[in-house]
mmCIF file of the C-alpha atoms, coordinates in Angstrom:
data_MODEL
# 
_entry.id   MODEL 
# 
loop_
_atom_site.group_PDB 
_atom_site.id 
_atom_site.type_symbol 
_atom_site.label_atom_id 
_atom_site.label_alt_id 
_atom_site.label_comp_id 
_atom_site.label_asym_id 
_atom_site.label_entity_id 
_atom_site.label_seq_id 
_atom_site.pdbx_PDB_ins_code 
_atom_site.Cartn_x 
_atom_site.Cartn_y 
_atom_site.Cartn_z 
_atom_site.occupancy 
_atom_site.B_iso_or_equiv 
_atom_site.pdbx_formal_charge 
_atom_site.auth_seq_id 
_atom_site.auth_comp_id 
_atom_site.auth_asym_id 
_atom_site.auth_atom_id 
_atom_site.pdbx_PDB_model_num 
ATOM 1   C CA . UNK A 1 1   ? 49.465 -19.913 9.181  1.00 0.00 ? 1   UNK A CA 1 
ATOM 2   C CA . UNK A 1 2   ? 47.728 -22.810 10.619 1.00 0.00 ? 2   UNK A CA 1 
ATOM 3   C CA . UNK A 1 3   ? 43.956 -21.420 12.313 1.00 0.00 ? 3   UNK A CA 1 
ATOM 4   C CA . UNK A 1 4   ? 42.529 -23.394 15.117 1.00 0.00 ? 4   UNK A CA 1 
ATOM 5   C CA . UNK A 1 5   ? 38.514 -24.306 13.855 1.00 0.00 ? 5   UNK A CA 1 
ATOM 6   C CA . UNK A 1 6   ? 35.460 -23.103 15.899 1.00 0.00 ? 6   UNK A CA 1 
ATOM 7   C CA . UNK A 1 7   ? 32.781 -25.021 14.048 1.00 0.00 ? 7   UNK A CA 1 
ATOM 8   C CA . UNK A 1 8   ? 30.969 -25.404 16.837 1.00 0.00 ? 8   UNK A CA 1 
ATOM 9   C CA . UNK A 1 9   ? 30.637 -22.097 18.034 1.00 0.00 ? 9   UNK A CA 1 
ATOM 10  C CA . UNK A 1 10  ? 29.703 -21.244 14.799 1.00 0.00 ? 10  UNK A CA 1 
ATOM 11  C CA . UNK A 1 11  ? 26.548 -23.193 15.053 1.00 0.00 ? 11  UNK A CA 1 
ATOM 12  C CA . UNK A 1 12  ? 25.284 -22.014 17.805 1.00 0.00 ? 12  UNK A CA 1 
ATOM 13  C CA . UNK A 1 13  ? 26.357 -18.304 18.264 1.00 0.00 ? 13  UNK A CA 1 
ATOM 14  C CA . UNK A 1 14  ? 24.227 -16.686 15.428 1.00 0.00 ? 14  UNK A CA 1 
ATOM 15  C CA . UNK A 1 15  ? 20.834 -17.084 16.765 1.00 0.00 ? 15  UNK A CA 1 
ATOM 16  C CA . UNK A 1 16  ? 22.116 -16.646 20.688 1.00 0.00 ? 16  UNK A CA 1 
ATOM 17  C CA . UNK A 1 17  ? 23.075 -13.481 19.337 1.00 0.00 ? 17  UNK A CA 1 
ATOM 18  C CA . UNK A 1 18  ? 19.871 -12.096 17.846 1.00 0.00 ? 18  UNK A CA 1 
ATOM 19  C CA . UNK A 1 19  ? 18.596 -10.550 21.164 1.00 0.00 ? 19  UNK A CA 1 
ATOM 20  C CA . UNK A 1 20  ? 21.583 -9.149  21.510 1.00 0.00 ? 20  UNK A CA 1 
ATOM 21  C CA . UNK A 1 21  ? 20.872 -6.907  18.599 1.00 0.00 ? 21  UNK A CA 1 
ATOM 22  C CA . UNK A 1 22  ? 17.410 -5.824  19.191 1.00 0.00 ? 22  UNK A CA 1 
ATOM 23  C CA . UNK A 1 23  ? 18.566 -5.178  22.875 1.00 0.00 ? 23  UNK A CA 1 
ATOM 24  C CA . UNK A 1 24  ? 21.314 -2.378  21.315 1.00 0.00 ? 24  UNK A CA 1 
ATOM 25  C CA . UNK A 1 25  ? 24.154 -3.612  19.564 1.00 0.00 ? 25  UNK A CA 1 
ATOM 26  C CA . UNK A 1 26  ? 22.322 -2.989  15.846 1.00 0.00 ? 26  UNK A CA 1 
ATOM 27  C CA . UNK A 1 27  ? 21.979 0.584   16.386 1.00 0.00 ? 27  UNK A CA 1 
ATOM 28  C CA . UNK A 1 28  ? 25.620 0.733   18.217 1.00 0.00 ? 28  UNK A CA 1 
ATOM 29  C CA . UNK A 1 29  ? 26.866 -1.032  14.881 1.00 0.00 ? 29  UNK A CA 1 
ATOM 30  C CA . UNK A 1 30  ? 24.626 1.191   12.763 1.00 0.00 ? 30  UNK A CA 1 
ATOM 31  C CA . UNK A 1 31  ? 26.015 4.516   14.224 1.00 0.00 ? 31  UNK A CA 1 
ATOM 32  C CA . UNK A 1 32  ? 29.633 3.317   13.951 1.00 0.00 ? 32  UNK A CA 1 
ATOM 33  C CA . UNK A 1 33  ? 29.237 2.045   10.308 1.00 0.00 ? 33  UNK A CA 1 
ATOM 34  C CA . UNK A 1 34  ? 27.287 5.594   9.132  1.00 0.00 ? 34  UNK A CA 1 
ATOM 35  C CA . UNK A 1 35  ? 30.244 7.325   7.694  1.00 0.00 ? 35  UNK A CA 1 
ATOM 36  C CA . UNK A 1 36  ? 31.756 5.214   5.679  1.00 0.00 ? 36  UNK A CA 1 
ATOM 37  C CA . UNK A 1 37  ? 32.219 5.164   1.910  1.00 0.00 ? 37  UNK A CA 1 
ATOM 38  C CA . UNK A 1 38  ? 34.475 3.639   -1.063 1.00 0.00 ? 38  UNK A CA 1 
ATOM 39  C CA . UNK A 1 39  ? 36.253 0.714   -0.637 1.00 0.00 ? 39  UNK A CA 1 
ATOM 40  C CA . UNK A 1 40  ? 35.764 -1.512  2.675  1.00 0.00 ? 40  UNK A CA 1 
ATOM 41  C CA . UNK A 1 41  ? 37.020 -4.800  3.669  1.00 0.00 ? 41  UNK A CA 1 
ATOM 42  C CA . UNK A 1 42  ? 35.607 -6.363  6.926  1.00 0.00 ? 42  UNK A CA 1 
ATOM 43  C CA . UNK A 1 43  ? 37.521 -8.647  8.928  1.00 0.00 ? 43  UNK A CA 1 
ATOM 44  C CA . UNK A 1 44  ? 35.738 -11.324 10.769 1.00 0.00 ? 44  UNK A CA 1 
ATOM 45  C CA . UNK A 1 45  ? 31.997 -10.856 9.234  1.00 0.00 ? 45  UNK A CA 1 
ATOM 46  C CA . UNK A 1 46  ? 30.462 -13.351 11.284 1.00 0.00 ? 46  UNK A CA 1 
ATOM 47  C CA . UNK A 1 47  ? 27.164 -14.228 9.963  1.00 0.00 ? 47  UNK A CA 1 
ATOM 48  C CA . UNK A 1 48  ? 26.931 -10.172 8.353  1.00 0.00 ? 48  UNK A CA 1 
ATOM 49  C CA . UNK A 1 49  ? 25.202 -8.783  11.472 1.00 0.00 ? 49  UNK A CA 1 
ATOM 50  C CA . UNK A 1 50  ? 27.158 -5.448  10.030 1.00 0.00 ? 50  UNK A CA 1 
ATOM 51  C CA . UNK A 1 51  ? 25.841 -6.236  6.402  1.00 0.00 ? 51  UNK A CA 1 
ATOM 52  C CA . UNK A 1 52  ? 22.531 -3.966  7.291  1.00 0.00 ? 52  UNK A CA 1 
ATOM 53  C CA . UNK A 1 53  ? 23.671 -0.961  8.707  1.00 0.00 ? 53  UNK A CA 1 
ATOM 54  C CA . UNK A 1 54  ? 26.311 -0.356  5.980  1.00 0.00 ? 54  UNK A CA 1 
ATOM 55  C CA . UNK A 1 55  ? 25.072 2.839   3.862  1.00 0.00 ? 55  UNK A CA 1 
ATOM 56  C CA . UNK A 1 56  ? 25.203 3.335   0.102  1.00 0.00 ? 56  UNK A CA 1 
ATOM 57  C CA . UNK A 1 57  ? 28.177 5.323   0.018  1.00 0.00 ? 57  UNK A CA 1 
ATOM 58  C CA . UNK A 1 58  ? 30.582 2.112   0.015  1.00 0.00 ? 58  UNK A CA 1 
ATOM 59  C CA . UNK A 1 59  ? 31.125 1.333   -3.131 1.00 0.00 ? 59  UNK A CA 1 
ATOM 60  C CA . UNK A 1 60  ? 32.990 -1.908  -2.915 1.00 0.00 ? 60  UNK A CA 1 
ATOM 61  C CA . UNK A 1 61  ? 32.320 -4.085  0.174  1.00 0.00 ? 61  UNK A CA 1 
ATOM 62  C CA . UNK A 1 62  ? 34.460 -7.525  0.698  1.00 0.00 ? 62  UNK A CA 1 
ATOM 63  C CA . UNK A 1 63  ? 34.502 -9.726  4.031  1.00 0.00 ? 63  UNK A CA 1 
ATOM 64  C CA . UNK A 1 64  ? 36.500 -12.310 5.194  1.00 0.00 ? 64  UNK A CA 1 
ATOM 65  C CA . UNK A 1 65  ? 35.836 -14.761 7.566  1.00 0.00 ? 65  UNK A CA 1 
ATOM 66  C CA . UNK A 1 66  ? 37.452 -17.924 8.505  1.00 0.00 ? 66  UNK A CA 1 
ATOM 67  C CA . UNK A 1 67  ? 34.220 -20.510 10.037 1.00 0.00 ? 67  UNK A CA 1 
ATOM 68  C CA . UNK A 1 68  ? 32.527 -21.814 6.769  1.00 0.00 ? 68  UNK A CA 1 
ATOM 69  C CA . UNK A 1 69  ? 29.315 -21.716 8.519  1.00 0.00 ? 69  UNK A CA 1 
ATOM 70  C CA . UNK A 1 70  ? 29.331 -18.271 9.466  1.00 0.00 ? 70  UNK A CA 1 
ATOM 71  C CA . UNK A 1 71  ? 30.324 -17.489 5.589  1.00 0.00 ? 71  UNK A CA 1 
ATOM 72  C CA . UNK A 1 72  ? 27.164 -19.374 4.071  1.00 0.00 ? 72  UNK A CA 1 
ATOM 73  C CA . UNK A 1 73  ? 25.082 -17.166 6.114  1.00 0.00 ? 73  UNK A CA 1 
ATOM 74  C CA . UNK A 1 74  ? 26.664 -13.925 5.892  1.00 0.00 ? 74  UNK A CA 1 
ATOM 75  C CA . UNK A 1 75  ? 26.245 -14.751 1.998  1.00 0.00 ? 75  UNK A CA 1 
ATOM 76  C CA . UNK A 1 76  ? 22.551 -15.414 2.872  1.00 0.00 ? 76  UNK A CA 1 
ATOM 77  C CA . UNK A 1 77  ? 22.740 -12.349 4.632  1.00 0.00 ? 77  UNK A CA 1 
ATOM 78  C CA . UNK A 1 78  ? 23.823 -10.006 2.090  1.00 0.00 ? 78  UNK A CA 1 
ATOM 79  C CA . UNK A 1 79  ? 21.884 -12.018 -0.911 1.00 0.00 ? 79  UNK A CA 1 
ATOM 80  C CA . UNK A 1 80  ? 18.440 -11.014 1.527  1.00 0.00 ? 80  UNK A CA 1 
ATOM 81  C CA . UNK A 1 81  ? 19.910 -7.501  1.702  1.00 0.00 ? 81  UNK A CA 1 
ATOM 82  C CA . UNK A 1 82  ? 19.951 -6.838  -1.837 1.00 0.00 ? 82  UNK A CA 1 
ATOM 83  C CA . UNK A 1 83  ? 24.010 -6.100  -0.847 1.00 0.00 ? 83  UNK A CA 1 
ATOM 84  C CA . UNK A 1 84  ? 26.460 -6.421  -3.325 1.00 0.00 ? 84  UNK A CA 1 
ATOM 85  C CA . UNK A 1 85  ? 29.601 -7.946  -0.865 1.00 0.00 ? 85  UNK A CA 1 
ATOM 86  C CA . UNK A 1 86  ? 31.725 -10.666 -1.347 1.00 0.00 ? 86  UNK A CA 1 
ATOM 87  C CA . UNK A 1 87  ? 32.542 -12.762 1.508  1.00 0.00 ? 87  UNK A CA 1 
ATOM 88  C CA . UNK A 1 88  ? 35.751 -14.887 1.227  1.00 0.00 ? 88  UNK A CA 1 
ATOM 89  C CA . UNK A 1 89  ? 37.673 -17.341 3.750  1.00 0.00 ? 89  UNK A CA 1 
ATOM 90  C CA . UNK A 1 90  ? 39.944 -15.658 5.138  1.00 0.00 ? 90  UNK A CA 1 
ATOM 91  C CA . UNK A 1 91  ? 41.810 -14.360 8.587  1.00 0.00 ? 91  UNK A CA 1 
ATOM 92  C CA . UNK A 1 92  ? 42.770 -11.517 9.717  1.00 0.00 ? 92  UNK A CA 1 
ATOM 93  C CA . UNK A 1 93  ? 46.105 -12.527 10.162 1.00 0.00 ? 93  UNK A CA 1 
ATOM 94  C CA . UNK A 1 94  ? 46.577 -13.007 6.394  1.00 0.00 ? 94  UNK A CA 1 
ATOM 95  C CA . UNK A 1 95  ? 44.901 -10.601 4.023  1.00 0.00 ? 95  UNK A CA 1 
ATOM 96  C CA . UNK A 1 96  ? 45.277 -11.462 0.488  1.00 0.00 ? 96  UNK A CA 1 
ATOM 97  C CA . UNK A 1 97  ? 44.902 -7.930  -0.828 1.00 0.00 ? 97  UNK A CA 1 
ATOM 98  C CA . UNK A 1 98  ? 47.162 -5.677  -2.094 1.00 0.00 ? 98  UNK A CA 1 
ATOM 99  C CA . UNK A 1 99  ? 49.148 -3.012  -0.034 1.00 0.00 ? 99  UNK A CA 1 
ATOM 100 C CA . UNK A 1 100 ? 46.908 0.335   0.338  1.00 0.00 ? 100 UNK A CA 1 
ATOM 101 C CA . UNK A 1 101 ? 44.171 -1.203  -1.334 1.00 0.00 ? 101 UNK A CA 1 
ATOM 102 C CA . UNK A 1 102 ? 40.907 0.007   0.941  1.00 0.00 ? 102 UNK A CA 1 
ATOM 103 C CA . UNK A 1 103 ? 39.531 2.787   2.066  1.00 0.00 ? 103 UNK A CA 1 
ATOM 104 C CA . UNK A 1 104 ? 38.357 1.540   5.731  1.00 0.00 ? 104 UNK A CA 1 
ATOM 105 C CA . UNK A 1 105 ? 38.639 -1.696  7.402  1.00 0.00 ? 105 UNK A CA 1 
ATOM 106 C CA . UNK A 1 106 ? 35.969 -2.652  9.760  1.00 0.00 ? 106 UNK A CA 1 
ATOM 107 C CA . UNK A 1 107 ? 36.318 -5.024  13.134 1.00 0.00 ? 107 UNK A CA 1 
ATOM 108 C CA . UNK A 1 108 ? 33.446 -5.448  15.362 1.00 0.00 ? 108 UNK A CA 1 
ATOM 109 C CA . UNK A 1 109 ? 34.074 -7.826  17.995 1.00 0.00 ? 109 UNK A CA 1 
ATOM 110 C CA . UNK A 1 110 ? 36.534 -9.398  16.083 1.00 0.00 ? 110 UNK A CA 1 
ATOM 111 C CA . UNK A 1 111 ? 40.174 -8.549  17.724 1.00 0.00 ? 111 UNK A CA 1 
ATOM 112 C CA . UNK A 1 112 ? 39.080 -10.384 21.069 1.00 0.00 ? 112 UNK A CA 1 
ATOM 113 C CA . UNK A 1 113 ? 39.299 -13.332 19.141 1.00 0.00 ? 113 UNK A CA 1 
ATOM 114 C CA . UNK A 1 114 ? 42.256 -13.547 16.573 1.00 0.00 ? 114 UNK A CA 1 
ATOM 115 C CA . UNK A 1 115 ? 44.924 -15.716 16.959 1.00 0.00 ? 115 UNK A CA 1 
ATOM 116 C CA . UNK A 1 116 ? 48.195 -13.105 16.539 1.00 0.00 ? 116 UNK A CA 1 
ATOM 117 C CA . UNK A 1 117 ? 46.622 -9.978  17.401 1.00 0.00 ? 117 UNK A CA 1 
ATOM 118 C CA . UNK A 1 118 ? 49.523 -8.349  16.572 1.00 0.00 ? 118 UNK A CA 1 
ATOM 119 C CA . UNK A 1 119 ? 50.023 -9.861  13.081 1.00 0.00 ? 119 UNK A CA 1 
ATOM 120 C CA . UNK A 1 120 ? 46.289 -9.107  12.319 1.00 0.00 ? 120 UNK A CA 1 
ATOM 121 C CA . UNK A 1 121 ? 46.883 -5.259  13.535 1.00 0.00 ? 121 UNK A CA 1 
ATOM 122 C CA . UNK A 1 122 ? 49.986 -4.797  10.925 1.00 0.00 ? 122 UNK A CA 1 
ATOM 123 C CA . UNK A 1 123 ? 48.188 -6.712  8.252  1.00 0.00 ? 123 UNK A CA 1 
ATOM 124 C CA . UNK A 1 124 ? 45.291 -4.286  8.430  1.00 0.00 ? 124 UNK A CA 1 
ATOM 125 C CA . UNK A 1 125 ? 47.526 -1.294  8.320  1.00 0.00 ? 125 UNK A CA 1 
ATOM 126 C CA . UNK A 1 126 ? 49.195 -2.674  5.488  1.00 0.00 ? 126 UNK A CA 1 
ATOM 127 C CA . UNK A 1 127 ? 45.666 -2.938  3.418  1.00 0.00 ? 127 UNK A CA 1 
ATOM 128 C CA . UNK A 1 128 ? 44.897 0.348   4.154  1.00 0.00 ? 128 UNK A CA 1 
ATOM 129 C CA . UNK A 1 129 ? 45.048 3.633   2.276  1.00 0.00 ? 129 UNK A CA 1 
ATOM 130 C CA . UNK A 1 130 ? 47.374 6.029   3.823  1.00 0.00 ? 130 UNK A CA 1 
ATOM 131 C CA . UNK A 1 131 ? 44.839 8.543   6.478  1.00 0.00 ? 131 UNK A CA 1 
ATOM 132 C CA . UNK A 1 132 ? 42.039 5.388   5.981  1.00 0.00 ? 132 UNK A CA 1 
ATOM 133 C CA . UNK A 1 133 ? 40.498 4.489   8.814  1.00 0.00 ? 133 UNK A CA 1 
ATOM 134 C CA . UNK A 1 134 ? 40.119 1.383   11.169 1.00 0.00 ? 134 UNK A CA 1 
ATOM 135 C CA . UNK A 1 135 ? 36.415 1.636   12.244 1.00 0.00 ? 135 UNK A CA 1 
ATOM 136 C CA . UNK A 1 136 ? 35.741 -0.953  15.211 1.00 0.00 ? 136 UNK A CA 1 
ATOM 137 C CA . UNK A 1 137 ? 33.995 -1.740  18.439 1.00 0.00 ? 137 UNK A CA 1 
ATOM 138 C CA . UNK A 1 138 ? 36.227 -4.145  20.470 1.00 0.00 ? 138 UNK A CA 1 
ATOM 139 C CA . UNK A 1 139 ? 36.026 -4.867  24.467 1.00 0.00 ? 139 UNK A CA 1 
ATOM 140 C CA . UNK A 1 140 ? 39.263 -5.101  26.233 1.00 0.00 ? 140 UNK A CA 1 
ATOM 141 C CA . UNK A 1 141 ? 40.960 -5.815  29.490 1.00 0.00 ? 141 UNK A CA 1 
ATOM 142 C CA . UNK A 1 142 ? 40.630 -4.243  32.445 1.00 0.00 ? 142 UNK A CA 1 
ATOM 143 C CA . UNK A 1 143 ? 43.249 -1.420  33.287 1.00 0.00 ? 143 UNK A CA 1 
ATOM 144 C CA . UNK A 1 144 ? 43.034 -2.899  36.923 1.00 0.00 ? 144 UNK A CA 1 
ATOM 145 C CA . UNK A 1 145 ? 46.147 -4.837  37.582 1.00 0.00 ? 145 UNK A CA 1 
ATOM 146 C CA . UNK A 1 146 ? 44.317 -7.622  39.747 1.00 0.00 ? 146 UNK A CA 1 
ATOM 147 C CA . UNK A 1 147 ? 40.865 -7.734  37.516 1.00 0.00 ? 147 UNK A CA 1 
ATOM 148 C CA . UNK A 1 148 ? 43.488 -8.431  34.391 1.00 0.00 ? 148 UNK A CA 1 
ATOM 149 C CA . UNK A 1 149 ? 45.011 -11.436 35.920 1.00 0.00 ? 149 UNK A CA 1 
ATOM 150 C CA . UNK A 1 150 ? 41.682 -12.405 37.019 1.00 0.00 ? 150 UNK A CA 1 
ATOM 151 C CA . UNK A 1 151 ? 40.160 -11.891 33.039 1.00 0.00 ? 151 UNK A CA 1 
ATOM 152 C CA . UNK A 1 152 ? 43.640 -13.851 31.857 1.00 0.00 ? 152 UNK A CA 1 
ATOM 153 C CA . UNK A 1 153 ? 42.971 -16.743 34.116 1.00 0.00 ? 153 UNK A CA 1 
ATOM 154 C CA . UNK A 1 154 ? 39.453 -16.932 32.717 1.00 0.00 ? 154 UNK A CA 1 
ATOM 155 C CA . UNK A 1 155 ? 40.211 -17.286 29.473 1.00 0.00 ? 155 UNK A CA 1 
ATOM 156 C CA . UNK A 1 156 ? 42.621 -19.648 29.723 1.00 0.00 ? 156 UNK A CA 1 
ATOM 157 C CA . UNK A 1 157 ? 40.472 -21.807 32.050 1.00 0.00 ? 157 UNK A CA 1 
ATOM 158 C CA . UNK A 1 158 ? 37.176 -21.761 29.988 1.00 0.00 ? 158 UNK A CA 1 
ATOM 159 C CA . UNK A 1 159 ? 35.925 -18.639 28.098 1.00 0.00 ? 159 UNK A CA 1 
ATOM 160 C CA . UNK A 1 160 ? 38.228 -18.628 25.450 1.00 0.00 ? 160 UNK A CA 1 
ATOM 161 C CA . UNK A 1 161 ? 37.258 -22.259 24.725 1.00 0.00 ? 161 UNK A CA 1 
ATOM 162 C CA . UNK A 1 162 ? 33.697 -21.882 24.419 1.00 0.00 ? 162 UNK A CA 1 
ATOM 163 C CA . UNK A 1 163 ? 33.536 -18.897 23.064 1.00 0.00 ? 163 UNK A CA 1 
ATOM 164 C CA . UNK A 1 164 ? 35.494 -19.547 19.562 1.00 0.00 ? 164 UNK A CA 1 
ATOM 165 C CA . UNK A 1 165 ? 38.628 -17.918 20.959 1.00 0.00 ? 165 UNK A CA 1 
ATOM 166 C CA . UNK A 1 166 ? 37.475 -14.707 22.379 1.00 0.00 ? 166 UNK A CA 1 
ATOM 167 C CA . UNK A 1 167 ? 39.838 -12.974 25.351 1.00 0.00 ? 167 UNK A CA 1 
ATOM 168 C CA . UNK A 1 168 ? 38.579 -10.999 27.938 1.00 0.00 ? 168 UNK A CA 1 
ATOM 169 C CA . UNK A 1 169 ? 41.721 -9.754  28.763 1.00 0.00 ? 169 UNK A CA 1 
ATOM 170 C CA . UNK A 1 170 ? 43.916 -8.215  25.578 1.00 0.00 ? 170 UNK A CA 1 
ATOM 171 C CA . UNK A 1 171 ? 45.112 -5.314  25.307 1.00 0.00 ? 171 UNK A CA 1 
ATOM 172 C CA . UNK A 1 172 ? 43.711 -3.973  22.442 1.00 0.00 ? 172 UNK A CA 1 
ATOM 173 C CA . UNK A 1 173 ? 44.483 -0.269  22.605 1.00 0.00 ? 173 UNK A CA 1 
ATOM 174 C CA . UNK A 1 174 ? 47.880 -0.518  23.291 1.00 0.00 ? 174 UNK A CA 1 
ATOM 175 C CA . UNK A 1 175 ? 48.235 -2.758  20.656 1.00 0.00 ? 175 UNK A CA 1 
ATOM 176 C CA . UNK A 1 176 ? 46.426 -0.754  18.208 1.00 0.00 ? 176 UNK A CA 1 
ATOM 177 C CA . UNK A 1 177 ? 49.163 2.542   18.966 1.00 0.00 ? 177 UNK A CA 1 
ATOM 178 C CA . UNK A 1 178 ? 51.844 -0.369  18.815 1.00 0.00 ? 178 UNK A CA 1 
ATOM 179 C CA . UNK A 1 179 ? 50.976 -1.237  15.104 1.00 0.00 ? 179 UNK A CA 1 
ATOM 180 C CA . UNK A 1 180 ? 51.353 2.540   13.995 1.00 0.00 ? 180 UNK A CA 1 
ATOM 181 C CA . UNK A 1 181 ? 47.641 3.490   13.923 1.00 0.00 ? 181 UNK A CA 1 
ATOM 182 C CA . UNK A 1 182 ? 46.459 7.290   15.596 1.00 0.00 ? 182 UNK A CA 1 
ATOM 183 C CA . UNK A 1 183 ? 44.015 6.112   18.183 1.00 0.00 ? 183 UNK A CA 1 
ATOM 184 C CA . UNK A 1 184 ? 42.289 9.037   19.114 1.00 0.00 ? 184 UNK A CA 1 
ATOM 185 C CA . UNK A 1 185 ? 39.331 9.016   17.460 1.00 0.00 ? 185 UNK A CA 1 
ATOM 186 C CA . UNK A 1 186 ? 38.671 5.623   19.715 1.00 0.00 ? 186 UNK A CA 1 
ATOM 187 C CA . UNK A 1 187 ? 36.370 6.478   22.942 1.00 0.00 ? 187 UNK A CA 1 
ATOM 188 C CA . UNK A 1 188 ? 35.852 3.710   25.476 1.00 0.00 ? 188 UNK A CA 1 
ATOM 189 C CA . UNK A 1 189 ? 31.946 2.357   25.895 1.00 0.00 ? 189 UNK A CA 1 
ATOM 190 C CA . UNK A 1 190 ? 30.340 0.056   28.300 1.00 0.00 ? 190 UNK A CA 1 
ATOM 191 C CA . UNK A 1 191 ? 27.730 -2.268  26.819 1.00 0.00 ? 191 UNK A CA 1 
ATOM 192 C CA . UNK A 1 192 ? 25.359 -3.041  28.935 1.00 0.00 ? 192 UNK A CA 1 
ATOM 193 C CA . UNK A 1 193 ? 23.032 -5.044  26.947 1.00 0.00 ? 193 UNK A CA 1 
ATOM 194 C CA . UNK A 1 194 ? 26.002 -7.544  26.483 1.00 0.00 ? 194 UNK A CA 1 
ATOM 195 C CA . UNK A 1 195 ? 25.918 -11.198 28.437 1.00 0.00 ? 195 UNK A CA 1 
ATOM 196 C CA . UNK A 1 196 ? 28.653 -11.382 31.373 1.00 0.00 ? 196 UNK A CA 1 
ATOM 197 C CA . UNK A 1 197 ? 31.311 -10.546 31.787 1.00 0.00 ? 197 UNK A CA 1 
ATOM 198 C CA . UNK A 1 198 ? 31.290 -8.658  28.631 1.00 0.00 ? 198 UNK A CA 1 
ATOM 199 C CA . UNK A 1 199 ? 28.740 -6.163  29.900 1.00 0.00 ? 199 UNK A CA 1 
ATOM 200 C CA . UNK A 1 200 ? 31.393 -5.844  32.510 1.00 0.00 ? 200 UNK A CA 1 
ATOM 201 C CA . UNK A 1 201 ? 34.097 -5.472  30.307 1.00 0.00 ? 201 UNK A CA 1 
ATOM 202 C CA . UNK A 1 202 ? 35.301 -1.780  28.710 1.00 0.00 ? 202 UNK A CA 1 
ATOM 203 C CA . UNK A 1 203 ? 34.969 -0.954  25.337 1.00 0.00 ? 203 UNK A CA 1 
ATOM 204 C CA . UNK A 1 204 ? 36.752 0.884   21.950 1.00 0.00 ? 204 UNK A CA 1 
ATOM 205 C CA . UNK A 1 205 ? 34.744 2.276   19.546 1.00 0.00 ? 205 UNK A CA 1 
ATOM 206 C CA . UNK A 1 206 ? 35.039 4.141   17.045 1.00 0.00 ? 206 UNK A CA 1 
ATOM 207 C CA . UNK A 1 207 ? 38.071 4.600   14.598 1.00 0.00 ? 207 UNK A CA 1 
ATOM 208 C CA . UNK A 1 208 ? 41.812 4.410   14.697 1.00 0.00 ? 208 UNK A CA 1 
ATOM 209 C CA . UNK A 1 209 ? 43.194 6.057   11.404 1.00 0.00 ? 209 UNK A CA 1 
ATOM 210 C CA . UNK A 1 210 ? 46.594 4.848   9.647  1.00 0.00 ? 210 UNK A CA 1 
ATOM 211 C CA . UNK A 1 211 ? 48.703 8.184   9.061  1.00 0.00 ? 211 UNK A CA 1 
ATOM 212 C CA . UNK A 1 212 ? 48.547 9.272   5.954  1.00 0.00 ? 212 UNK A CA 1 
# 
């Protein structure tokens, strides 16, 4: 399917998001990331800001990420790491792996973003191992009727456009239960080291686990 670029966000976004991780989000990412192991595929890498907090029971670690700058230096990343990962192009909406293939998928702050949310959802089920796990930290939309319309008008009007597709507003858990995935080992968060409105925002975290 045809992806819309966000070359520049790509540019910039890595080192506006350094604070960010010092501030909280590392050891939010490092707890989350803790108990996995074998085979895991992450969708939407970024630049690796997961890549140190991963711990040596995965075995196997690929990534996929479509922004060619954000793949150089998630390779740079993981060669500085010592990490053994292999970071393709890639979107979520189009895995090129084999059906029941991995034994966790990860998605931090990645779901916001995709173009076919829905697509991306079934495609990660499909990768997974029957009873693996979905392990991700996503905001969402507001369960407010009125603050929802308010986050959907702001995306469409500028956030989504500056900030490489990202939606203030989806749905996320619904959509999650929609694609056939057990949510309840998701709790919601609030971030408050975050920039508004995404310290506003609520959160997901933890794992959603495909039945086995």
């Amino acid at each position: 399917m045809a992806r819309r670029s966000h070359r520049l966000f790509a540019r910039w976004y890595p080192k506006a998001a350094a604070s960010i991780e010092d501030r909280g989000l590392g050891e939010q990412r490092a707890r989350l990331l803790a108990g996995l192991s074998g085979r895991v595929l992450e969708v939407g890498s970024g630049h690796g800001a997961n890549f140190p907090h991963y711990p040596p029971a995965v075995t196997e670690l690929v990534a996929v990420e479509p922004e060619a700058a954000l793949r150089d230096l998630a390779r740079e990343q993981a060669d500085g790491l010592g990490l053994a990962a292999t970071v393709l192009d890639g979107q979520a909406e189009r895995l090129a792996f084999e059906n029941d293939s991995f034994d966790a998928v990860v998605s931090t702050l990645v779901l916001c973003s995709v173009e076919d949310q829905d697509r991306a959802l079934a495609e990660i089920h499909r990768v997974l191992k029957p009873g693996g796990r979905l392990v991700l930290l996503e905001h969402v939309g507001s369960e407010n009727r009125n603050l929802r319309a308010l986050e959907y008008l702001f995306d469409v009007v500028i956030w989504s456009h500056v900030m490489g597709g990202c939606h203030t507003s989806r749905g996320t858990g619904a959509a999650l239960a929609a694609a056939g995935f057990d949510t309840a080992g998701l709790e919601p968060r609030r971030l408050p080291y975050l920039p508004y409105p995404l310290k506003a925002s609520p959160h997901l975290a933890g794992e959603a686990r495909k039945p086995a």
